[in-house]
GULO-997639 format. One record per residue (C-alpha): y, x, z; residue number from 0; residue in three letters. Coordinates in steps of 0.25 Angstrom, whole numbers. Each point is the difference from the previous one (the first is absolute). Last residue first. Layout:
REM residues N
[rec [Y,X,Z],NUM,"ALA"]
...
This chain:
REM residues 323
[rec [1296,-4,-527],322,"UNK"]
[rec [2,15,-3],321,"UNK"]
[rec [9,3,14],320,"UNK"]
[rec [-13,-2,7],319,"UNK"]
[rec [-1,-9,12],318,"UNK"]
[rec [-2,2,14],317,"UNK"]
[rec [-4,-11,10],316,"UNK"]
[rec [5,0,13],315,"UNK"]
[rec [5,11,10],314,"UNK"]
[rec [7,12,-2],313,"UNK"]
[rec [12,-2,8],312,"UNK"]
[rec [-3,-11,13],311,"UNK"]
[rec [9,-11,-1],310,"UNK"]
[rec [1,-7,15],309,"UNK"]
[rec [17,-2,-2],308,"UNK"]
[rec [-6,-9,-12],307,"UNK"]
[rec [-10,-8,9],306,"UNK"]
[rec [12,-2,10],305,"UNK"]
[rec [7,-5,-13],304,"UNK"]
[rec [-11,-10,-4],303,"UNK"]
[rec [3,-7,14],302,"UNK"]
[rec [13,-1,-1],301,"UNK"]
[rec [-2,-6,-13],300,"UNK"]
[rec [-11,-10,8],299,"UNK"]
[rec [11,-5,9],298,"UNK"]
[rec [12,-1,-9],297,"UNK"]
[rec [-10,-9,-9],296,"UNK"]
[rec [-3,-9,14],295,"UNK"]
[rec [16,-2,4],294,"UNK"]
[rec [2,-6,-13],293,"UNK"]
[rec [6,7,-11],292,"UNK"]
[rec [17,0,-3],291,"UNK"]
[rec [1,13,9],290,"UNK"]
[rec [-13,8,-5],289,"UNK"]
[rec [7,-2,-16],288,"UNK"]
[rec [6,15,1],287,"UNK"]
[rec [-12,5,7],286,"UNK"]
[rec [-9,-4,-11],285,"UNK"]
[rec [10,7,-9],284,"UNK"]
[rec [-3,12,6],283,"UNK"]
[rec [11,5,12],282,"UNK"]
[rec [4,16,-4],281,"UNK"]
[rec [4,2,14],280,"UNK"]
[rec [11,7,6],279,"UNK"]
[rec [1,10,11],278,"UNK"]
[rec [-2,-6,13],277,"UNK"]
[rec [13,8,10],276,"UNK"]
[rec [-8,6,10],275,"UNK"]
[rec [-10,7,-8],274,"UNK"]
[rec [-15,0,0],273,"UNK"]
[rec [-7,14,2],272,"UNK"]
[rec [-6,-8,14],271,"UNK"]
[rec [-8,-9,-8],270,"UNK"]
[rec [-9,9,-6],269,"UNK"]
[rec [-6,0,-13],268,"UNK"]
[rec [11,12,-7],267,"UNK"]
[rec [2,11,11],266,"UNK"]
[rec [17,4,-3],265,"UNK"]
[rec [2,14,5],264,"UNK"]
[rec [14,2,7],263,"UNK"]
[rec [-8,6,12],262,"UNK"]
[rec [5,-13,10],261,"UNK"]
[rec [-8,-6,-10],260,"UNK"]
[rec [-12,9,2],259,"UNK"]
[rec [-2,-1,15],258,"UNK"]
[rec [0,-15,-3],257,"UNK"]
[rec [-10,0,-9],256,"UNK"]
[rec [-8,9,10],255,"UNK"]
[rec [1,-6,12],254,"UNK"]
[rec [-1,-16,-5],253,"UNK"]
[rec [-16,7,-6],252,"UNK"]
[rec [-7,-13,-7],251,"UNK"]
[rec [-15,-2,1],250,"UNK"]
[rec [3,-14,-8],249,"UNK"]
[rec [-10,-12,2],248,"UNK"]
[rec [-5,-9,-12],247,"UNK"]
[rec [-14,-2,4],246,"UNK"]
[rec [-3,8,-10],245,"UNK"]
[rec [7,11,4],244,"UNK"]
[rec [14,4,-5],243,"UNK"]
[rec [5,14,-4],242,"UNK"]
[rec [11,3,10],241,"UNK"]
[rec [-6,13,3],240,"UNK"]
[rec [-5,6,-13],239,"UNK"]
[rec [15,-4,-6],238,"UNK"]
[rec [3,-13,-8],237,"UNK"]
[rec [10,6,-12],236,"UNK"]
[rec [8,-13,0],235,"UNK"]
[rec [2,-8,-15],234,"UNK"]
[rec [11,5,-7],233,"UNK"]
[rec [10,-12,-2],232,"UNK"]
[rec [1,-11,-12],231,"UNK"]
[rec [11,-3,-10],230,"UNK"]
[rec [-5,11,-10],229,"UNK"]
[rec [10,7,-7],228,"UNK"]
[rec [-6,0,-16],227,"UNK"]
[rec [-7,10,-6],226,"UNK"]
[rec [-10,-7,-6],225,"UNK"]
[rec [-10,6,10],224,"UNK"]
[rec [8,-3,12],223,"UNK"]
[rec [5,9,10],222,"UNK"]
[rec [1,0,13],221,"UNK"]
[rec [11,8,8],220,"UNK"]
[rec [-7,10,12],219,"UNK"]
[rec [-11,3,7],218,"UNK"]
[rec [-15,2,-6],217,"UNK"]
[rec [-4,11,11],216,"UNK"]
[rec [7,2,14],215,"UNK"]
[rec [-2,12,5],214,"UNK"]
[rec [4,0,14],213,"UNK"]
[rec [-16,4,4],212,"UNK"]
[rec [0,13,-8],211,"UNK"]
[rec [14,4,7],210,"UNK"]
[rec [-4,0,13],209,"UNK"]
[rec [-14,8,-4],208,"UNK"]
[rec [11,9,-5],207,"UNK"]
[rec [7,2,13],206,"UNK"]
[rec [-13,0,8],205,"UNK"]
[rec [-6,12,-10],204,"UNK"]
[rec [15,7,3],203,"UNK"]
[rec [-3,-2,13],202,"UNK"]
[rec [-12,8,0],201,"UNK"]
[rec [6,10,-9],200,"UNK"]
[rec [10,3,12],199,"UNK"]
[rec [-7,0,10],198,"UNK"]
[rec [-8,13,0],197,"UNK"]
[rec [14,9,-4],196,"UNK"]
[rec [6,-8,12],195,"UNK"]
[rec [-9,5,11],194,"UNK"]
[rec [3,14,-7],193,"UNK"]
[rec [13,0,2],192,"UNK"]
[rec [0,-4,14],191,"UNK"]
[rec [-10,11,4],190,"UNK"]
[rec [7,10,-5],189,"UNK"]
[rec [2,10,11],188,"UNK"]
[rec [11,12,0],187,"UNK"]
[rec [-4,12,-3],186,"UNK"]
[rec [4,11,13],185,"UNK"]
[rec [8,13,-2],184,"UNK"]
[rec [0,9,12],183,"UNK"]
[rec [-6,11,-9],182,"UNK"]
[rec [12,0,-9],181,"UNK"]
[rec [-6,-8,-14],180,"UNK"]
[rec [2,11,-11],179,"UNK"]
[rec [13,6,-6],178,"UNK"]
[rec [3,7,-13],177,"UNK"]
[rec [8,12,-3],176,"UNK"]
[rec [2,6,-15],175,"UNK"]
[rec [3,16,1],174,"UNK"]
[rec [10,4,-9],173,"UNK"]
[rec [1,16,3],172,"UNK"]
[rec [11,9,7],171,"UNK"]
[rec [-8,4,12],170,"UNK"]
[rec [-14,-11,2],169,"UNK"]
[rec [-8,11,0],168,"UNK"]
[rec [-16,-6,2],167,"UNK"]
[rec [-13,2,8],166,"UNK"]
[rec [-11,-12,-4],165,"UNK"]
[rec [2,6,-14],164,"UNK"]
[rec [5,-9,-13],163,"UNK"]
[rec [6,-9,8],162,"UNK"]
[rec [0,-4,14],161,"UNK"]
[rec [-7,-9,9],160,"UNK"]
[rec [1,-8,15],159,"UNK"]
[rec [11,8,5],158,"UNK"]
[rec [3,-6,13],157,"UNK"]
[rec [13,-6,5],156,"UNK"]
[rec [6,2,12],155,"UNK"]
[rec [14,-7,6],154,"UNK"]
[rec [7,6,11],153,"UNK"]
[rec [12,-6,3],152,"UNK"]
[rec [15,2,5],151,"UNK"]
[rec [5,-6,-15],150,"UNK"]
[rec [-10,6,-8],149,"UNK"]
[rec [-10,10,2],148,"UNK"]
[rec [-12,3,-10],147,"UNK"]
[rec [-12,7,5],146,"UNK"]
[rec [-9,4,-8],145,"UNK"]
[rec [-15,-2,2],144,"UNK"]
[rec [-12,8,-6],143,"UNK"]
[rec [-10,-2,-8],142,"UNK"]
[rec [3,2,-15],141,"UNK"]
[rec [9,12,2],140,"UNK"]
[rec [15,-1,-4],139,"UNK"]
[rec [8,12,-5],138,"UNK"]
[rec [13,7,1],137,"UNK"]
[rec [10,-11,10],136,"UNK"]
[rec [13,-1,3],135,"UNK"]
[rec [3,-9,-13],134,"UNK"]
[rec [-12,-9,6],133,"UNK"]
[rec [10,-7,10],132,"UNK"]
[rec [10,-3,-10],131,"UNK"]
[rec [-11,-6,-11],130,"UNK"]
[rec [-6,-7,13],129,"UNK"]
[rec [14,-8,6],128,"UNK"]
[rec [3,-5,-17],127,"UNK"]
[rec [-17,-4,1],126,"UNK"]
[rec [1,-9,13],125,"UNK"]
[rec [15,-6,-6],124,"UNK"]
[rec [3,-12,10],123,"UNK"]
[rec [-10,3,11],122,"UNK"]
[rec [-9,-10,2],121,"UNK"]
[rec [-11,9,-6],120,"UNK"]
[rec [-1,11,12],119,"UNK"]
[rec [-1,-12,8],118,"UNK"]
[rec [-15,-1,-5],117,"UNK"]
[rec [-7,10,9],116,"UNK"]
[rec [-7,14,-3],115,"UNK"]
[rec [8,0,-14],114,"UNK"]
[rec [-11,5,-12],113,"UNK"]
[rec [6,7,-9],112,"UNK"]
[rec [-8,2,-18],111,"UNK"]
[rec [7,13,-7],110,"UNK"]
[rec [0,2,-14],109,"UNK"]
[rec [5,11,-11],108,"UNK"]
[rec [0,12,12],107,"UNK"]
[rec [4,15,-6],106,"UNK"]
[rec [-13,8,2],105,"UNK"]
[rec [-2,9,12],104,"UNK"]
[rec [1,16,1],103,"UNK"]
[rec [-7,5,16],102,"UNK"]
[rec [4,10,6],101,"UNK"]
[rec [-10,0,14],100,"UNK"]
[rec [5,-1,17],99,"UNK"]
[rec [-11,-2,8],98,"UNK"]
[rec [3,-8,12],97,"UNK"]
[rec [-2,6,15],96,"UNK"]
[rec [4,-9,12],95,"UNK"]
[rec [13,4,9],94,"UNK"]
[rec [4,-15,1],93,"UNK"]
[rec [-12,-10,-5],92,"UNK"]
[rec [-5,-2,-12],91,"UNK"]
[rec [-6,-11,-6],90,"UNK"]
[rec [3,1,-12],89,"UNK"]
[rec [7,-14,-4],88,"UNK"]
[rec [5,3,15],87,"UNK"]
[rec [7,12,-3],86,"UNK"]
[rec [4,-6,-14],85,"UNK"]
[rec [9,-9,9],84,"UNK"]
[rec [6,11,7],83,"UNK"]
[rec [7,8,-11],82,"UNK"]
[rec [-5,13,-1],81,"UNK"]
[rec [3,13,6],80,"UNK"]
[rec [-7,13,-2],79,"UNK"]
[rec [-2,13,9],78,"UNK"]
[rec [-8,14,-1],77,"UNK"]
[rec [14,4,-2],76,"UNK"]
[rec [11,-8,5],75,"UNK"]
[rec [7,-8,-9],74,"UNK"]
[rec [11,3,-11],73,"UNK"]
[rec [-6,-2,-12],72,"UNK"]
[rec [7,-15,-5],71,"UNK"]
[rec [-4,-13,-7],70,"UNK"]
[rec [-16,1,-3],69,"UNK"]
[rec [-7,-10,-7],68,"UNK"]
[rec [-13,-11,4],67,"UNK"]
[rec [-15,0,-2],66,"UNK"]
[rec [-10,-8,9],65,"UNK"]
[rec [-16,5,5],64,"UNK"]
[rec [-6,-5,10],63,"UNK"]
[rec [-14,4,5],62,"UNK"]
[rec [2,-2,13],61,"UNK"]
[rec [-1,17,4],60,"UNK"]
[rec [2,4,-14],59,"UNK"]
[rec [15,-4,2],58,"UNK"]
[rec [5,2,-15],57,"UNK"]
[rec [14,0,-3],56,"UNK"]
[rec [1,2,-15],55,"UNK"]
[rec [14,6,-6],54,"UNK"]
[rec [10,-3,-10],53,"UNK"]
[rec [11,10,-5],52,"UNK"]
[rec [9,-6,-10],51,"UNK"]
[rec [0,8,-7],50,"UNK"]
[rec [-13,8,-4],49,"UNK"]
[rec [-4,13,7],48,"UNK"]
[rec [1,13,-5],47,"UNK"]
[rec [-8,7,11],46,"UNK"]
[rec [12,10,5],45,"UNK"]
[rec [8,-11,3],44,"UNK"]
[rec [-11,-7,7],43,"UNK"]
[rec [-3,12,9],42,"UNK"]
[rec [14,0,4],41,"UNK"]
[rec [2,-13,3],40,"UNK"]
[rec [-11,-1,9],39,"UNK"]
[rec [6,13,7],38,"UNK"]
[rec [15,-9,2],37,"UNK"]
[rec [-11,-10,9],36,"UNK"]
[rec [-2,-14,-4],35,"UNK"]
[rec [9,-14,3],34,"UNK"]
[rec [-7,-11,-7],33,"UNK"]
[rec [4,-12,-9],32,"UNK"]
[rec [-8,-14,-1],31,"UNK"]
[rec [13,-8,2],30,"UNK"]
[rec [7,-8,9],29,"UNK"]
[rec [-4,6,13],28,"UNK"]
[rec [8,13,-5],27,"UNK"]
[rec [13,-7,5],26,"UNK"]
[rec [-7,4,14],25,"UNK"]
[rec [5,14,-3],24,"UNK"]
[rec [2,5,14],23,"UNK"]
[rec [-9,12,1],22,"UNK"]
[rec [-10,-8,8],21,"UNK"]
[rec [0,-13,-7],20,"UNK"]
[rec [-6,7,-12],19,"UNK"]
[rec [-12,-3,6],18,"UNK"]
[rec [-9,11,4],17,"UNK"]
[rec [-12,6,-8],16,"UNK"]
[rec [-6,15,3],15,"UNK"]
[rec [-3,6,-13],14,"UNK"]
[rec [-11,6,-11],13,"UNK"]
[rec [4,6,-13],12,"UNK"]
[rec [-6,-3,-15],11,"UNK"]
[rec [9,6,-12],10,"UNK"]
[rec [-9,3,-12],9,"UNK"]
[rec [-13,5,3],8,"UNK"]
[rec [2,13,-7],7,"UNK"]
[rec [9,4,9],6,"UNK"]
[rec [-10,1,13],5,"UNK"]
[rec [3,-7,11],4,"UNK"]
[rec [10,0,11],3,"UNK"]
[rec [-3,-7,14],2,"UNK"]
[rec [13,-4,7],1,"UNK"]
[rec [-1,2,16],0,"UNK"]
């Protein structure tokens, strides 16, 4: 039986809950509005309430509280009947005892969902189906779970905050919506991107190592210092590793010249930079009589050419441009 109190405490009744199921009104499952008695309305007439009429469910006996709206007054008395899924937000069970409170609610400005599992987001337009779903409903309660149905499912979906009150009225207000990770939502792993973050500036230290050891200094056209072309070729940069010993070896590398020609890079000092098709020579005039001299005079110019192509930069005497 209903349990009336004083009315100077505002309107605060207790009832037996069943699910609107039982009066045939399932339609009701999509919404948060309750059936009460016609002596409810009575009382809340004669009160002055404000419209719309929101209410606080309280089940002292759990310790949950959740606030909803009312539809029509034509239940049984000492009877409600609510939609089944704020039953099992409550924890109440058929026939069970909730306290029935007015309660006035501020106008909702922000609302933060939480689906239970993340198919509710592959559906084309998730927030189109939740702005029609929520039309049926008074107010949301940070806390509790709605229940959305869409296409012959259930989908839930908790209300993780709302704003400016944990308890607000969403009825004719702009009330901005957003969505955190459903509960079945699981990061993906980035080991892969890391692994490339650590070896990228190590090869980029490789790659200019590379290029430090291409350089080629003092290549190029020579120049006299009058000003004139000069009829004689650059002589060969001689790298670290082809330097020659004293007992004139070379600690040559074929691999890595050769690896550098098919690069497009010319290596000058090494053999294997040599064209197919010789390019021509500047002969000195020695050269140019070599053919009408004996066999012996050929001999030792070929000889003072090998001592030529062994012409080391830097090395000598050194003058001063003064005299």
């Amino acid at each position: 039986m209903a349990h009336e109190y004083p009315r100077s405490s505002g309107f605060e009744q207790s009832y037996r809950c069943y699910p609107v199921s039982f009066i045939d009104k399932q339609h009701l499952e999509k919404g948060d509005k309750i059936i009460m008695p016609p002596s409810a309305l009575d009382r809340l007439a004669s009160m002055q309430v404000d419209y719309p009429m929101l209410f606080e469910l309280n089940n002292s006996s759990a310790g949950r509280v959740t606030h909803c709206g009312v539809l029509e007054f034509v239940a049984d008395e000492g009877l409600i009947y609510i939609p089944y899924w704020m039953m099992e937000n409550m924890l109440l069970q058929e026939g069970d005892i909730v306290q029935v409170k007015n309660k006035s609610l501020v106008k909702g400005t922000y609302v933060k969902l939480q689906p239970h599992t993340k198919d509710f987001l592959d559906i084309s337009n998730p927030k189109a189906i939740l702005e029609t779903t929520l039309r049926s409903y008074s107010c949301l309660t940070t806390g509790d779970t709605i229940m959305v149905p869409y296409n012959n499912k259930k989908y839930y979906i908790n209300i993780v905050e709302a704003k400016p009150s944990s308890a607000v009225s969403i009825i004719e207000t702009d009330c901005e919506v957003d969505f955190a990770p459903p509960l079945d939502y699981v990061e993906p792993e980035k080991p892969a991107s890391s692994t490339l973050a650590k070896k990228r500036p190590q090869e980029a230290e490789e790659d200019q190592v590379q290029k430090v050891a291409r350089f080629n200094p003092f290549t190029g056209s020579a120049r006299r210092l009058d000003g004139k072309p000069s009829t004689e070729s650059v002589a060969p940069v001689i790298k670290p590793h082809q330097l020659e010993s004293e007992n004139g070896t070379k600690d040559t590398k074929p691999s890595t010249s050769a690896s550098r020609q098919r690069s497009g890079k010319l290596v000058f000092g090494s053999n294997s930079n040599q064209p197919t098709k010789e390019a021509p020579k500047v002969v000195p005039k020695k050269q140019e009589t070599s053919e009408k001299a004996p066999k012996k005079q050929e001999t030792s110019e070929k000889a003072q050419e090998e001592k030529e192509t062994k012409f080391q930069a830097f090395t000598g005497k050194k003058y001063s441009l003064k005299g």
